[in-house]
MIDO-258674 format. One record per atom (N, C-alpha, C): residue in three letters; z, x, y. Coordinates in nm, 3 decimals, padded with zeros to 5 digits. Example, Ala and Ser with C-alpha at 12.3 -4.5 7.8 and 13.67 -1.06 7.14 Angstrom:
<'ALA' <00.780 01.319 -00.569>>
<'ALA' <00.780 01.230 -00.450>>
<'ALA' <00.780 01.320 -00.330>>
<'SER' <00.708 01.285 -00.225>>
<'SER' <00.714 01.367 -00.106>>
<'SER' <00.787 01.290 00.003>>
//
This chain:
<'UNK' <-05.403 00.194 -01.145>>
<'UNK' <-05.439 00.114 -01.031>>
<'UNK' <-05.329 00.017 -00.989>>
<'UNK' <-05.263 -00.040 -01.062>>
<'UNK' <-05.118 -00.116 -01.072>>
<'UNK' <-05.023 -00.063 -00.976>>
<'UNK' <-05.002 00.094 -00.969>>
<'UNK' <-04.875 00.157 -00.954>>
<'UNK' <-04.935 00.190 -00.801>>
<'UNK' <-04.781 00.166 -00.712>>
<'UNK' <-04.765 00.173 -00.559>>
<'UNK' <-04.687 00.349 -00.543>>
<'UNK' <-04.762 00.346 -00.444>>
<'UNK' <-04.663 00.462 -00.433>>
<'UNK' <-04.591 00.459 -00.292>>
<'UNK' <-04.517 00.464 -00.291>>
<'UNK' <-04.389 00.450 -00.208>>
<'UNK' <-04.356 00.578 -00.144>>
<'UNK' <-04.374 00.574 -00.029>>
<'UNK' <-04.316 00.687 00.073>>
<'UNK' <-04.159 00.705 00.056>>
<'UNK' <-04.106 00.854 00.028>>
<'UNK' <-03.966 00.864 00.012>>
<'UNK' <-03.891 00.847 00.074>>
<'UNK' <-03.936 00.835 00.256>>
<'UNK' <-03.902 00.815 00.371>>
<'UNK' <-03.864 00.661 00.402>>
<'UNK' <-03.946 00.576 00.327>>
<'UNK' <-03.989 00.455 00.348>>
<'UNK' <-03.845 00.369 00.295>>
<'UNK' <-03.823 00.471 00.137>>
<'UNK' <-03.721 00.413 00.050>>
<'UNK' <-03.591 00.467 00.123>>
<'UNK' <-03.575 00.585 00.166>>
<'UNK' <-03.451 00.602 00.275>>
<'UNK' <-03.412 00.471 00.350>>
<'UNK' <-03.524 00.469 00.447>>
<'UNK' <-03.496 00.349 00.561>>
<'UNK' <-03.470 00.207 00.497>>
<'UNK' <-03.521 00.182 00.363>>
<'UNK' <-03.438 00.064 00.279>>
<'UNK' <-03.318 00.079 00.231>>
<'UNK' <-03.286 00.175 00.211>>
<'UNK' <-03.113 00.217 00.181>>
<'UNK' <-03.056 00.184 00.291>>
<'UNK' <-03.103 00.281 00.425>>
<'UNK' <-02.945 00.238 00.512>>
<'UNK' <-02.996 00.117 00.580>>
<'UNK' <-03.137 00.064 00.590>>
<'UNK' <-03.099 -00.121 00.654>>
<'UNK' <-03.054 -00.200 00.583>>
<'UNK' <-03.022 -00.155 00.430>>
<'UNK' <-02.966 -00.282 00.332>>
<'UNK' <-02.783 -00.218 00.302>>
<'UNK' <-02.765 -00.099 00.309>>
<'UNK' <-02.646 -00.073 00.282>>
<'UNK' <-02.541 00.006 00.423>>
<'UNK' <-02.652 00.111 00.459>>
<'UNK' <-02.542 00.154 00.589>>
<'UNK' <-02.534 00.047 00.692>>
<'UNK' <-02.606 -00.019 00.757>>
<'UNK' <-02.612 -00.070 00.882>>
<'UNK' <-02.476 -00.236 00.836>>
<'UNK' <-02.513 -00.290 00.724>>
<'UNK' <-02.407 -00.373 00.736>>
<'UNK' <-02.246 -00.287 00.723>>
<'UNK' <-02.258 -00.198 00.674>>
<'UNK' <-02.127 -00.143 00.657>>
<'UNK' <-02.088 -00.104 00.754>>
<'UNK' <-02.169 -00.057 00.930>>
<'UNK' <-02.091 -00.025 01.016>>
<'UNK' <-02.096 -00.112 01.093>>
<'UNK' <-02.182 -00.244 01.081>>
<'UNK' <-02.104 -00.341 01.145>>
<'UNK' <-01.973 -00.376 01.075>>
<'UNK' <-01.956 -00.435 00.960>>
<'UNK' <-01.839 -00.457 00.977>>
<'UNK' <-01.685 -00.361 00.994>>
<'UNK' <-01.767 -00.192 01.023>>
<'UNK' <-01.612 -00.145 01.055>>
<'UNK' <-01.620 -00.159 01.191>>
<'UNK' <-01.728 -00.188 01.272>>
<'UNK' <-01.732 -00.241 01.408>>
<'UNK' <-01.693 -00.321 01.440>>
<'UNK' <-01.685 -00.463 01.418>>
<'UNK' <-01.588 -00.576 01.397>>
<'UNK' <-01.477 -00.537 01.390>>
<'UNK' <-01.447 -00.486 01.269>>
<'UNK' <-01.263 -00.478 01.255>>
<'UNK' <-01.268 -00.379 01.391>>
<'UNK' <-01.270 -00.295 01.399>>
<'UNK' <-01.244 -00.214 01.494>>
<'UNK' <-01.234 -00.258 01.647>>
<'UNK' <-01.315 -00.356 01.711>>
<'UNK' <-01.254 -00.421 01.807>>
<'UNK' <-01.190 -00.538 01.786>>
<'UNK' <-01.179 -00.589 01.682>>
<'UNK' <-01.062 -00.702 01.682>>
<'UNK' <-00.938 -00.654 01.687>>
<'UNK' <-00.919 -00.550 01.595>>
<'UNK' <-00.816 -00.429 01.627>>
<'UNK' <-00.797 -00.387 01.773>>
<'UNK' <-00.878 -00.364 01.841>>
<'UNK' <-00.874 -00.313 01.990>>
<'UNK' <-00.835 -00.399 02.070>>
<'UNK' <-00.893 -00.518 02.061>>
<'UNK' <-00.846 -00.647 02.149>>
<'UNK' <-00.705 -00.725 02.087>>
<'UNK' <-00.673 -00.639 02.005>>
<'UNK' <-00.521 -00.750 01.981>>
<'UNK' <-00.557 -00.889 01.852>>
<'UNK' <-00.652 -00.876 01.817>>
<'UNK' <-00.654 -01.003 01.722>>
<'UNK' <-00.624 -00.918 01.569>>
<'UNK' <-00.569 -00.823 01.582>>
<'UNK' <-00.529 -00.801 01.441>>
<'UNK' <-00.401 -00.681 01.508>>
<'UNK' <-00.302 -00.662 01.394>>
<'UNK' <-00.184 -00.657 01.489>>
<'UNK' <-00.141 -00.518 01.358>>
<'UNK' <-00.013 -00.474 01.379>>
<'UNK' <00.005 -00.421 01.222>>
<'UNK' <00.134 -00.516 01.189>>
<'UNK' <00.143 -00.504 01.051>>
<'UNK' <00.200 -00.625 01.048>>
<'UNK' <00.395 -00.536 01.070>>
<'UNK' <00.455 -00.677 01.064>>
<'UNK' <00.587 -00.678 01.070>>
<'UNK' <00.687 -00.543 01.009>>
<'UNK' <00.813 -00.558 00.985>>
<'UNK' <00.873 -00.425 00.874>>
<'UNK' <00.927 -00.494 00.810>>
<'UNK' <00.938 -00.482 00.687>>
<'UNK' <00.999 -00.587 00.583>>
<'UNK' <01.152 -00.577 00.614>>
<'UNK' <01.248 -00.709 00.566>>
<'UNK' <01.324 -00.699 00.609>>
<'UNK' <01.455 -00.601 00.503>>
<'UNK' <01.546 -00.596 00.575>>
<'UNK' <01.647 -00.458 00.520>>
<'UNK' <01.668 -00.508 00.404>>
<'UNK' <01.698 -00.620 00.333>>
<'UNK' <01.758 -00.659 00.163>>
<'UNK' <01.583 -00.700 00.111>>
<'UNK' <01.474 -00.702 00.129>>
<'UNK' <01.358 -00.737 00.040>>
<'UNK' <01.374 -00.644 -00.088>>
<'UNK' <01.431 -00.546 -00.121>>
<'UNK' <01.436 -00.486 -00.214>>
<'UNK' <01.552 -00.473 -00.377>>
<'UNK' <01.649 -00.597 -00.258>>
<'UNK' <01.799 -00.582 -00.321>>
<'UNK' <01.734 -00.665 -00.496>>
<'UNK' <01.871 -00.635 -00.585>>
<'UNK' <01.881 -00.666 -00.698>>
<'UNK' <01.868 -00.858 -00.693>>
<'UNK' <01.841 -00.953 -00.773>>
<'UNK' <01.825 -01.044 -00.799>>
<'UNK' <01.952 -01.108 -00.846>>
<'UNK' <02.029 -01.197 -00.795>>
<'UNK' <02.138 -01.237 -00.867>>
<'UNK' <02.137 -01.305 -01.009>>
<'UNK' <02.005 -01.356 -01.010>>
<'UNK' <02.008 -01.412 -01.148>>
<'UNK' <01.957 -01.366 -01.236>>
<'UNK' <01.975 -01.216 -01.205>>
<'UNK' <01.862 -01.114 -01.298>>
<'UNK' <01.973 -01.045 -01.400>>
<'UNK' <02.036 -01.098 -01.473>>
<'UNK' <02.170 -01.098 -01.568>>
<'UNK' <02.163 -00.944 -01.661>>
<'UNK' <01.984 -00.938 -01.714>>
<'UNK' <02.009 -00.847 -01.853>>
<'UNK' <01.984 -00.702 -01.831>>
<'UNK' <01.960 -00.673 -01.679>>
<'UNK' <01.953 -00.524 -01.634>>
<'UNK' <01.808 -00.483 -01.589>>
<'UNK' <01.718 -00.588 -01.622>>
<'UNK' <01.581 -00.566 -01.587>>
<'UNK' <01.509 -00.565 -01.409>>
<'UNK' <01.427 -00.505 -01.389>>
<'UNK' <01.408 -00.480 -01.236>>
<'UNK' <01.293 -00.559 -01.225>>
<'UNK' <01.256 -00.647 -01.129>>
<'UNK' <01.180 -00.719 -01.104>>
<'UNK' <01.052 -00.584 -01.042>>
<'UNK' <01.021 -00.477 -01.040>>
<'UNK' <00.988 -00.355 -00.990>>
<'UNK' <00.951 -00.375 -00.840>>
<'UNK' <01.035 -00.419 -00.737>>
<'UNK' <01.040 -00.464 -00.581>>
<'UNK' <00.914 -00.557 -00.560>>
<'UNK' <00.850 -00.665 -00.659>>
<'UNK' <00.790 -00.743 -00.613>>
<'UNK' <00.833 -00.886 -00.602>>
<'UNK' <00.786 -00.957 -00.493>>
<'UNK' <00.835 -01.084 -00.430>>
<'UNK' <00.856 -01.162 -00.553>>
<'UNK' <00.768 -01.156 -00.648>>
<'UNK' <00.844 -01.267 -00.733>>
<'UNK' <00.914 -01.226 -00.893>>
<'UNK' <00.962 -01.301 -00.933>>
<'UNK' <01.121 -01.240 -00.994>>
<'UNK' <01.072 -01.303 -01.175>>
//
C-alpha cells in the first residue's frame, strides 16, 4: 500500500525538464552571444610564446606552458 507507481512516461518528462531543457538553454545562450559578437575567438598567440627560457640553464623544457 506504501509503494507509488510511477508512469514510465511520467519519469521520462522528469529527465529532460531537469536535465535536457537546461542543457539547451545554455547552448542557446552561448550560441547567440556567439552570434551577436559578445564572444569572439580569441587572438593567435604570439610568434616566440613557445621559445626556450633564458634562465632555463640545465636543458629542461618548461613543456610550452606560460609559466616556467
Amino acid at each position: 500500500m506504501d509503494r507509488v507507481n510511477l508512469n514510465p512516461l511520467f519519469v521520462i518528462f522528469l529527465y529532460i525538464l531537469r536535465c535536457l531543457v537546461p542543457l539547451g538553454l545554455m547552448l542557446g545562450v552561448s550560441y547567440l552571444l556567439r552570434r551577436f559578437g559578445f564572444i569572439k575567438e580569441p587572438p593567435p598567440p604570439p610568434s616566440d610564446w613557445n621559445d626556450q627560457d633564458e634562465n632555463n640553464h640545465n636543458g629542461a623544457t618548461n613543456g610550452g606552458l606560460a609559466h616556467g
